[in-house]
BALUM-15857 format. One record per residue (C-alpha): residue number from 0; x, y, z. Coordinates in Angstrom, 2 decimals, always signed. Each point is the difference from the previous one (the first is absolute). Layout:
<pts>
pt seq->NUM; u->X; v->Y; w->Z
...
</pts>
This chain:
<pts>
pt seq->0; u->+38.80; v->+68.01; w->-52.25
pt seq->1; u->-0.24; v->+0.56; w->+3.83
pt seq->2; u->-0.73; v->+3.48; w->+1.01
pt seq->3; u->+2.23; v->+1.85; w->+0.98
pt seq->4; u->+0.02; v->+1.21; w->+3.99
pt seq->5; u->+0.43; v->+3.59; w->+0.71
pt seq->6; u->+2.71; v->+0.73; w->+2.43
pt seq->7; u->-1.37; v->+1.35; w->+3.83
pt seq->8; u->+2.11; v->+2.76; w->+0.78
pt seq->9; u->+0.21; v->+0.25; w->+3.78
pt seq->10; u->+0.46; v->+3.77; w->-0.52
pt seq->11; u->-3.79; v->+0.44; w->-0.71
pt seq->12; u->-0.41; v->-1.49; w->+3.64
pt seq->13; u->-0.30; v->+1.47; w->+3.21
pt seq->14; u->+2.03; v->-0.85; w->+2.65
pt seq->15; u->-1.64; v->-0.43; w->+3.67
pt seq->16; u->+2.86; v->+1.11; w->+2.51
pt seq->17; u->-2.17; v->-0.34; w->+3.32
pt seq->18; u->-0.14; v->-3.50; w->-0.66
pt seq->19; u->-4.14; v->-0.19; w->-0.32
pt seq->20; u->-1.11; v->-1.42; w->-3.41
pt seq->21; u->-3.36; v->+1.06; w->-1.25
pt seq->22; u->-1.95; v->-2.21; w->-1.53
pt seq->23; u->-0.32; v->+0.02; w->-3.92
pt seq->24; u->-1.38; v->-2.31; w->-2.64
pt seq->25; u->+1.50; v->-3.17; w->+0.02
pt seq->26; u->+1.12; v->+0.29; w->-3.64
pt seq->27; u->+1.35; v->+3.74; w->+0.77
pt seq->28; u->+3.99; v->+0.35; w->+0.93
pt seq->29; u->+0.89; v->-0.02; w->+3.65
pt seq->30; u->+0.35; v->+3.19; w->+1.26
pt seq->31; u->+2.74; v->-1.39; w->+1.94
pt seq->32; u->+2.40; v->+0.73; w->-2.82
pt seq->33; u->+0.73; v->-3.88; w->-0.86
pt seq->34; u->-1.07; v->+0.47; w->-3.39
pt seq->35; u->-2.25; v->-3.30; w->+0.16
pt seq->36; u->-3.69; v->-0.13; w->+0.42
pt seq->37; u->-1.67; v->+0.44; w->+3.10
pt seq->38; u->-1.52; v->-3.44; w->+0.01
pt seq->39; u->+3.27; v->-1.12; w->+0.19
pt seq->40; u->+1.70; v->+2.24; w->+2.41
pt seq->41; u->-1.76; v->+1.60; w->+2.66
pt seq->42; u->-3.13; v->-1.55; w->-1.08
pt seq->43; u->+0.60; v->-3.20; w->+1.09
pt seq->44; u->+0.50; v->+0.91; w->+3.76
pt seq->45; u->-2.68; v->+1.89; w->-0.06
pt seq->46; u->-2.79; v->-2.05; w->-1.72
pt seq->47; u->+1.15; v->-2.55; w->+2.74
pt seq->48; u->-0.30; v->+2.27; w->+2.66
pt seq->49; u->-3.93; v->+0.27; w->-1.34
pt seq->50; u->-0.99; v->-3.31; w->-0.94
pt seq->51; u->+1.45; v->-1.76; w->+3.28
pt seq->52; u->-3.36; v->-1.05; w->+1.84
pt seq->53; u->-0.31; v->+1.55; w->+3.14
pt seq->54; u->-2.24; v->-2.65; w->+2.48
pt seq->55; u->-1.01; v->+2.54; w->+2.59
pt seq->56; u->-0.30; v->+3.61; w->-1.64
pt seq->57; u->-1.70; v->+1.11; w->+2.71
pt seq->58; u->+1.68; v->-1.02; w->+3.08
pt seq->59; u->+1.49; v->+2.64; w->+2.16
pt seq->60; u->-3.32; v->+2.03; w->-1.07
pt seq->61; u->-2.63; v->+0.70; w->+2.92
pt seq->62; u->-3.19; v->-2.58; w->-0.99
pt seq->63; u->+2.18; v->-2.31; w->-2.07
pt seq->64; u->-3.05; v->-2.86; w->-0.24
pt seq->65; u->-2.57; v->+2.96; w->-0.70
pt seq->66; u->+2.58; v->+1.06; w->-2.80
pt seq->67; u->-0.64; v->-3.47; w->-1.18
pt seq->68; u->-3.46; v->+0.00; w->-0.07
pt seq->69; u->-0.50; v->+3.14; w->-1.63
pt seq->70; u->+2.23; v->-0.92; w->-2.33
pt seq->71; u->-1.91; v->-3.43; w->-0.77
pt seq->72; u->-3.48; v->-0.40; w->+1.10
pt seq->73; u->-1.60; v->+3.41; w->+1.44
pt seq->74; u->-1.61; v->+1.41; w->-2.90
pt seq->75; u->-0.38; v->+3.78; w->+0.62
pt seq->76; u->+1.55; v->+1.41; w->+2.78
pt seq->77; u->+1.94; v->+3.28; w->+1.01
pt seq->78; u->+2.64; v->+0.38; w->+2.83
pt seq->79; u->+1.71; v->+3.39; w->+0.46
pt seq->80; u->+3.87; v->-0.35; w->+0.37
pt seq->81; u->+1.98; v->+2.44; w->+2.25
pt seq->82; u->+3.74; v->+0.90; w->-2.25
pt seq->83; u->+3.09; v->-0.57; w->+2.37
pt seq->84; u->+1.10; v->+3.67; w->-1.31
pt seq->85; u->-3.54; v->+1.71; w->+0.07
pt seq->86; u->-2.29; v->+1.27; w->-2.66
pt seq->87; u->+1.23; v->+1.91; w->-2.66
pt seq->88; u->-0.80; v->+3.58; w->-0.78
pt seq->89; u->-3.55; v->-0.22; w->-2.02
pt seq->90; u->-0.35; v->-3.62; w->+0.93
pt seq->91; u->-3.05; v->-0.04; w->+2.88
pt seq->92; u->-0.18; v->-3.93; w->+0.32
pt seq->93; u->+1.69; v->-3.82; w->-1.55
pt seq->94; u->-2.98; v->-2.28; w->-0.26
pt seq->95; u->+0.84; v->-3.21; w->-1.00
pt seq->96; u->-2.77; v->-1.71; w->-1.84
pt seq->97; u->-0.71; v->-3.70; w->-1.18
pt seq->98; u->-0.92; v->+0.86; w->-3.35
pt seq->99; u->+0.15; v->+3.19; w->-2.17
pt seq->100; u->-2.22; v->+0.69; w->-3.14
pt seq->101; u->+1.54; v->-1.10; w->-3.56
pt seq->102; u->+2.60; v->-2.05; w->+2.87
pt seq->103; u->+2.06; v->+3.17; w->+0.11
pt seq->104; u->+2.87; v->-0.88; w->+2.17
pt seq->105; u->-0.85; v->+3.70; w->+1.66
pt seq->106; u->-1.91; v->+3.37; w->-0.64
pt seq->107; u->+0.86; v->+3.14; w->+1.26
pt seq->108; u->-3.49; v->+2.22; w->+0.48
pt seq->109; u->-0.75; v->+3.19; w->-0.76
pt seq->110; u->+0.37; v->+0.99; w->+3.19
pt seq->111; u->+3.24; v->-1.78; w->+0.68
pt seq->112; u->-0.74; v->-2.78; w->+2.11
pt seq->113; u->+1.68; v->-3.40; w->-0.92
pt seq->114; u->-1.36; v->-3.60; w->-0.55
pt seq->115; u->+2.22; v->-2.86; w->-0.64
pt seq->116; u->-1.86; v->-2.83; w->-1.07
pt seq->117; u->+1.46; v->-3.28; w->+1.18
pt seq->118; u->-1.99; v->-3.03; w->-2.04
pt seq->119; u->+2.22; v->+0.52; w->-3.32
pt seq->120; u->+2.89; v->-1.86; w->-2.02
pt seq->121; u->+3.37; v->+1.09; w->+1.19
pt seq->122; u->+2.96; v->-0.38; w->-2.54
pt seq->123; u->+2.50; v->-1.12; w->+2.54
pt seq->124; u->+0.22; v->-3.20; w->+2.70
pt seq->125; u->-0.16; v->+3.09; w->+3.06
pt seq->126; u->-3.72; v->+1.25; w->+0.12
pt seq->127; u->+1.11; v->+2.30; w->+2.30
pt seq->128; u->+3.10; v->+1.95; w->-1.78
pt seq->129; u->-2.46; v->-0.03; w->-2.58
pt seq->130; u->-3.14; v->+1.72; w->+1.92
pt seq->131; u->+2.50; v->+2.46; w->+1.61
pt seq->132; u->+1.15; v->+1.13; w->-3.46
pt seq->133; u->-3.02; v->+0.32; w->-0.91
pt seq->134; u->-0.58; v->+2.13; w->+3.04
pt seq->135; u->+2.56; v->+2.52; w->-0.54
pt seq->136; u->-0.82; v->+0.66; w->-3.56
pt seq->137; u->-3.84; v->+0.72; w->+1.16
pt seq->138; u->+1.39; v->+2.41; w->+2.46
pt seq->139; u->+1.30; v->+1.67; w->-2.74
pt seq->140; u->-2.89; v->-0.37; w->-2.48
pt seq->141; u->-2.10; v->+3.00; w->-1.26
pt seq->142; u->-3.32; v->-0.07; w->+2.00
pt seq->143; u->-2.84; v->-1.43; w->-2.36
pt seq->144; u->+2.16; v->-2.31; w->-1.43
pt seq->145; u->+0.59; v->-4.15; w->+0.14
pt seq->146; u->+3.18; v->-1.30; w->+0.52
pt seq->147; u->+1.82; v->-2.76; w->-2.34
pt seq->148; u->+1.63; v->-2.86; w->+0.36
pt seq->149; u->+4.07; v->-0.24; w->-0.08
pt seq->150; u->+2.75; v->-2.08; w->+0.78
pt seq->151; u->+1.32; v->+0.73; w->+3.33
pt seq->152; u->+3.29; v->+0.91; w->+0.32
pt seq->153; u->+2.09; v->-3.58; w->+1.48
pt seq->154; u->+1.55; v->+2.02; w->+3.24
pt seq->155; u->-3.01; v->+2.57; w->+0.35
pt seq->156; u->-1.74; v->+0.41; w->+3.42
pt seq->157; u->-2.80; v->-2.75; w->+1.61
pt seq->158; u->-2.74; v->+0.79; w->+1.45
pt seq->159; u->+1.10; v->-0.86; w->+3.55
pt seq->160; u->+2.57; v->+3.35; w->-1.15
pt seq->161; u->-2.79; v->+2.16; w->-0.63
pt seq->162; u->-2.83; v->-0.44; w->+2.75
pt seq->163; u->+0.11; v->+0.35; w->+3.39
pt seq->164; u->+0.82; v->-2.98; w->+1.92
pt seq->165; u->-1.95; v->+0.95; w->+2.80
pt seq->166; u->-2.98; v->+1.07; w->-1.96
pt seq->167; u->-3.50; v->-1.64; w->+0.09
pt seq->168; u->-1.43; v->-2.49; w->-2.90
pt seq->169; u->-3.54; v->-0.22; w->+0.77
pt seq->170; u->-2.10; v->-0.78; w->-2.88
pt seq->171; u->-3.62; v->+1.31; w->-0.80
pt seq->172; u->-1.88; v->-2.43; w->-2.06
pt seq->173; u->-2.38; v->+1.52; w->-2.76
pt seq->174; u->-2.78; v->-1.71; w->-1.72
pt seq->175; u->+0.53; v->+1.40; w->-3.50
pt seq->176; u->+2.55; v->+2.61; w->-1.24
pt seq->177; u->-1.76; v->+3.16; w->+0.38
pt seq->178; u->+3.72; v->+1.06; w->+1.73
pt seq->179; u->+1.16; v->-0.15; w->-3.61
pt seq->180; u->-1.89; v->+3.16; w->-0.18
pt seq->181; u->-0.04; v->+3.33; w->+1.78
pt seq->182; u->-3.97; v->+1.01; w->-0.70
pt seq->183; u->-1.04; v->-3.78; w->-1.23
pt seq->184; u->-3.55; v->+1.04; w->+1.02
pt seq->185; u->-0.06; v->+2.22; w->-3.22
pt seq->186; u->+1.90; v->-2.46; w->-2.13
pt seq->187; u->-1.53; v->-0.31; w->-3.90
pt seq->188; u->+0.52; v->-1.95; w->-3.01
pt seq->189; u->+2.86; v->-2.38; w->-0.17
pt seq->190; u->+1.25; v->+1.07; w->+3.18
pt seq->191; u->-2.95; v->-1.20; w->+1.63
pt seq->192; u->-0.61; v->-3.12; w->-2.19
pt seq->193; u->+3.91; v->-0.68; w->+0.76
pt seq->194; u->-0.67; v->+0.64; w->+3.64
pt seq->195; u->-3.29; v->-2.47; w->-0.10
pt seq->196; u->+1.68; v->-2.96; w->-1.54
pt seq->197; u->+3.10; v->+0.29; w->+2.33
pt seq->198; u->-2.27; v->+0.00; w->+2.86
pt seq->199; u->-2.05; v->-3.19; w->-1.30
pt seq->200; u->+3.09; v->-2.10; w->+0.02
pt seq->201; u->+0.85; v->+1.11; w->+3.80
pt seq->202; u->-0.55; v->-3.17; w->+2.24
pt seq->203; u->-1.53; v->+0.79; w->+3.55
pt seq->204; u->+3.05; v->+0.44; w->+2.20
pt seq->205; u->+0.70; v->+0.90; w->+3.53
pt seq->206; u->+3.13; v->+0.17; w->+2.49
pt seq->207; u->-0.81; v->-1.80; w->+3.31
pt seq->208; u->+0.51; v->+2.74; w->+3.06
pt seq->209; u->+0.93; v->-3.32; w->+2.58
pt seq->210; u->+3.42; v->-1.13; w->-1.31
pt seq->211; u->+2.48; v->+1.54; w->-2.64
pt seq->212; u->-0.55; v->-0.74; w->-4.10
pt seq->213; u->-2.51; v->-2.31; w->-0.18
pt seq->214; u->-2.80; v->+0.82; w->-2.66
pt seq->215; u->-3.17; v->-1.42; w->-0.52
pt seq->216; u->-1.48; v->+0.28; w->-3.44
pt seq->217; u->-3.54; v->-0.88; w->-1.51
pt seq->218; u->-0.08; v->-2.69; w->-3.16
pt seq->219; u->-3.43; v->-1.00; w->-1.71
pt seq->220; u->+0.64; v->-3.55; w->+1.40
pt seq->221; u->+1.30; v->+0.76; w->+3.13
pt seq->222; u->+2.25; v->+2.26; w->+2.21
pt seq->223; u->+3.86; v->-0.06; w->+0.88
pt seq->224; u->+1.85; v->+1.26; w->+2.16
pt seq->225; u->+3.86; v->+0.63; w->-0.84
pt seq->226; u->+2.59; v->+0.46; w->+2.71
pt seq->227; u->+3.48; v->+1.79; w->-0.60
pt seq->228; u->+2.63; v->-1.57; w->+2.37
pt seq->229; u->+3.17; v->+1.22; w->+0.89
pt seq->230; u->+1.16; v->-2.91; w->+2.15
pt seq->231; u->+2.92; v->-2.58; w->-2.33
pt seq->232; u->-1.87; v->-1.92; w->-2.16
pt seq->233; u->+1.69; v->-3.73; w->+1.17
pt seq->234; u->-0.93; v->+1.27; w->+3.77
pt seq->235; u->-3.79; v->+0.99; w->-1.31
pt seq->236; u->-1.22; v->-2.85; w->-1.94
pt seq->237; u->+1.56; v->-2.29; w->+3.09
pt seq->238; u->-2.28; v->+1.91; w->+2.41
pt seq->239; u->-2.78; v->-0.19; w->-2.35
pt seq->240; u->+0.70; v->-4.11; w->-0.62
pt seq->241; u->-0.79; v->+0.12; w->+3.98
pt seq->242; u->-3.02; v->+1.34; w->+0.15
pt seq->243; u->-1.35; v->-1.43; w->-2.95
pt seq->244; u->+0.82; v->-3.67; w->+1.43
pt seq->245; u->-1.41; v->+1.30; w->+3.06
pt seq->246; u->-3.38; v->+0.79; w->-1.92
pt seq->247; u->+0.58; v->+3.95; w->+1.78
pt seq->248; u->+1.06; v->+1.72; w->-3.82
pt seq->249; u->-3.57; v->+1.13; w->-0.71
pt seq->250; u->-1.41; v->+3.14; w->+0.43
pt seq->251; u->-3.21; v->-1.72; w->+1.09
pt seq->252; u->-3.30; v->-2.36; w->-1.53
pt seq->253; u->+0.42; v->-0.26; w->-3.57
pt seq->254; u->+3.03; v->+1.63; w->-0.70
pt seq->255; u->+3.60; v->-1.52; w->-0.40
pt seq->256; u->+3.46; v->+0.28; w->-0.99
pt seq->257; u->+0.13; v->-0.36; w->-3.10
pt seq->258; u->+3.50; v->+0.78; w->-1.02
pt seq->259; u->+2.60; v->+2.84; w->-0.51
pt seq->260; u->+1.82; v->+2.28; w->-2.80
pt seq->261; u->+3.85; v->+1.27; w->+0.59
pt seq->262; u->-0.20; v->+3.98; w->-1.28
pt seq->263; u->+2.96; v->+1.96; w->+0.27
pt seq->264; u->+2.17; v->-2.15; w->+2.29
pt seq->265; u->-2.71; v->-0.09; w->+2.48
pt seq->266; u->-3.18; v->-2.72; w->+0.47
pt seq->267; u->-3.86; v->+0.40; w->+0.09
pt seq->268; u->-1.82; v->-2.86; w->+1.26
pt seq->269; u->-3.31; v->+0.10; w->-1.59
pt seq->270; u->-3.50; v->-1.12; w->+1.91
pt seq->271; u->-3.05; v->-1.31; w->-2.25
pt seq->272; u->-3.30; v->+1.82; w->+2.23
pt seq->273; u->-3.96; v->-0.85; w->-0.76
pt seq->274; u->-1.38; v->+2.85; w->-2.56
pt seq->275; u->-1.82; v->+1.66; w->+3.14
pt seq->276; u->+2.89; v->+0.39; w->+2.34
pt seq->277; u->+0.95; v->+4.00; w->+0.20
pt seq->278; u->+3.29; v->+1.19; w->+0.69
pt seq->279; u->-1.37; v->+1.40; w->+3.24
pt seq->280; u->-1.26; v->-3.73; w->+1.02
pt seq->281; u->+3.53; v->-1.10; w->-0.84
pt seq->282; u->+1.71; v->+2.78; w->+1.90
pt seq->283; u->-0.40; v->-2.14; w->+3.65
pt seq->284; u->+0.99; v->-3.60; w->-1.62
pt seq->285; u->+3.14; v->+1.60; w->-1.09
pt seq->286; u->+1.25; v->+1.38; w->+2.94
pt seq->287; u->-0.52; v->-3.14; w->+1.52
pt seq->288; u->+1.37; v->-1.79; w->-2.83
pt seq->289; u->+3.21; v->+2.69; w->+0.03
pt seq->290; u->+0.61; v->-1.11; w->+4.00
pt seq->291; u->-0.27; v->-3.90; w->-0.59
pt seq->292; u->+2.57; v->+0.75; w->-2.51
pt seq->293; u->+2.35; v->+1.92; w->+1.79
pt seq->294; u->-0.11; v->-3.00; w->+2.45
pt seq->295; u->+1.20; v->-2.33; w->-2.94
pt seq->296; u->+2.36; v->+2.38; w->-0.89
pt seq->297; u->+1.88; v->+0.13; w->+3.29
pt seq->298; u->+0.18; v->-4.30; w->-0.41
pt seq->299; u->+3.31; v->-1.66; w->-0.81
pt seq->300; u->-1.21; v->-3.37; w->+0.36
pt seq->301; u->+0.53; v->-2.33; w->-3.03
pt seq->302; u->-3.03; v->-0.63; w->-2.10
pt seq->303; u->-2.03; v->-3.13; w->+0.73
pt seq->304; u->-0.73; v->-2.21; w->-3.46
pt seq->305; u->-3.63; v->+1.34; w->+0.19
pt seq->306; u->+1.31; v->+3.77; w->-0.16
pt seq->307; u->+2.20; v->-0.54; w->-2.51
pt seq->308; u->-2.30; v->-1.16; w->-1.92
pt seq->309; u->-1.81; v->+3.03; w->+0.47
pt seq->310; u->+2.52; v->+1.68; w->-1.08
pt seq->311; u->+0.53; v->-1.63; w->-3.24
pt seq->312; u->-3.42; v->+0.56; w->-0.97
pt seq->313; u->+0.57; v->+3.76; w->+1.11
pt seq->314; u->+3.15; v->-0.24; w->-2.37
pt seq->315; u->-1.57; v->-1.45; w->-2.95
pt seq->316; u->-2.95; v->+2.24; w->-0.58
pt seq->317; u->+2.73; v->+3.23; w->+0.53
pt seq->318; u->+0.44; v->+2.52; w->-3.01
pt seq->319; u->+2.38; v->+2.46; w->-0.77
pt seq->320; u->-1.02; v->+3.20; w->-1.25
pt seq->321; u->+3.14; v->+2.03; w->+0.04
</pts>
């Protein structure tokens, strides 16, 4: 015998006048008042709303490609973000971080600064509606305490709502994670071992000074370096075609263009460079580099057969991350 199903009464729900619908379980009765699931009221809109990709989450932000490349191959940094509305009462400082400890999405210290770590999962297709709730809630937080991960809310604020627009995004590059800790000097037992084996797994990284988002980075076998570029990716990879048929897309002897990776909505060209090459002897190549291909950017001219064969091999050997 089937069971039988026991009547919803839509008198046991509440009614939302102001036309905003919290967010509930999905199995849990609209608190619309439709007497159906939330799933299949409400639920739908909104789980569409979050699971919609978003290809450029931070555009509009100032140091979109550094955004990027915190986000996907700097390993420990810190960058201080400036709130379009000010710090809040008992607040002294936003520090957005790469990675937190136990990948808390944020931690509110003890003596009320924020960090907002950046390098973790985010439930939704906007990384940035995501961050930014994350954000408010660790304004909010008690100090001394992490801050867990939740399902955004489908119409809640972006970041590009919460920070300045005019503020600065300039990165500082750490070797290890000692900025995980205020007094890591005097760290003991697991925190140190914790802190030891995070900082064991940091690769050797550094932000060129010359030009804007380009990161070299230091590999037993040999060192990178990893460009974030704003310019359209069709445009880019034509330019680069140019100057690789040319024989001009190196950053000098022994290095060469190897490939690139597309990473939210924008491309990094990468560069293979000899073991012993520093990321202060690549600073010069890649401001010269940089001009040669601003020159190729401002060409219209049809490819020759030769460049677009370039480009194919640029094309083949590209990867999407995100």
């Amino acid at each position: 015998m089937a069971k039988k199903r026991r009547p919803q009464t839509k008198a046991a729900v509440p009614r939302v006048a102001n036309g905003e619908i919290p967010v509930v379980g999905a199995r849990e009765p609209c608190p619309c008042g439709s007497g159906r699931r939330y799933k299949a009221c409400h639920g739908r809109e909104a789980a569409h709303a979050v699971t919609e990709l978003v290809q450029r989450p931070f555009e509009g932000l100032p140091g979109e490609c550094d955004w990027v490349a915190l986000r996907e191959l700097v390993p420990a940094a810190t960058v201080e973000l400036t709130l379009a509305e000010g710090l809040p009462e008992g607040v002294p400082s936003v520090t957005l971080a790469t990675v937190l400890p136990m990948a808390w999405p944020a931690l509110r210290r003890d003596n009320g600064t924020v960090l907002l770590g950046l390098q973790n999962d985010t439930p939704s297709g906007d990384i940035s509606r995501d961050l930014a709730d994350t954000l408010r809630r660790a304004l909010t937080a008690e100090p001394g305490t992490p801050v867990a991960a939740e399902r955004a809310p489908g119409d809640g604020p972006r970041l590009q709502d919460l920070l300045d627009p005019k503020g600065t995004f300039s990165p500082t590059l750490h070797e290890g994670f000692e900025f995980w800790l205020e007094d890591a000097a005097n760290a003991t037992g697991e925190v140190a071992a914790s802190l030891e084996r995070a900082n064991a797994a940091a690769i050797p990284t550094a932000r060129l000074t010359g030009v804007e988002a380009a990161y070299w980075c230091e590999t037993p076998e040999k060192n990178h370096l990893r460009w974030v570029m704003s310019h359209p990716e069709e445009k880019l990879l034509d330019a680069l075609a140019r100057l690789h048929a040319a024989g001009a897309s190196s950053l000098g002897e022994n290095t060469r263009l190897v490939g690139s990776f597309r990473a939210h909505g924008l491309t990094v060209p990468v560069w293979d460079l000899p073991r012993g090459m520093s990321a202060e002897d690549t600073e010069k190549p890649a401001v010269d580099l940089a001009e040669r291909l601003a020159e190729a950017l401002a060409s219209d001219a049809p490819l020759t057969p030769e460049q677009r064969r370039a480009r194919g091999g640029l094309t083949n050997r590209q990867v999407t991350l995100s």
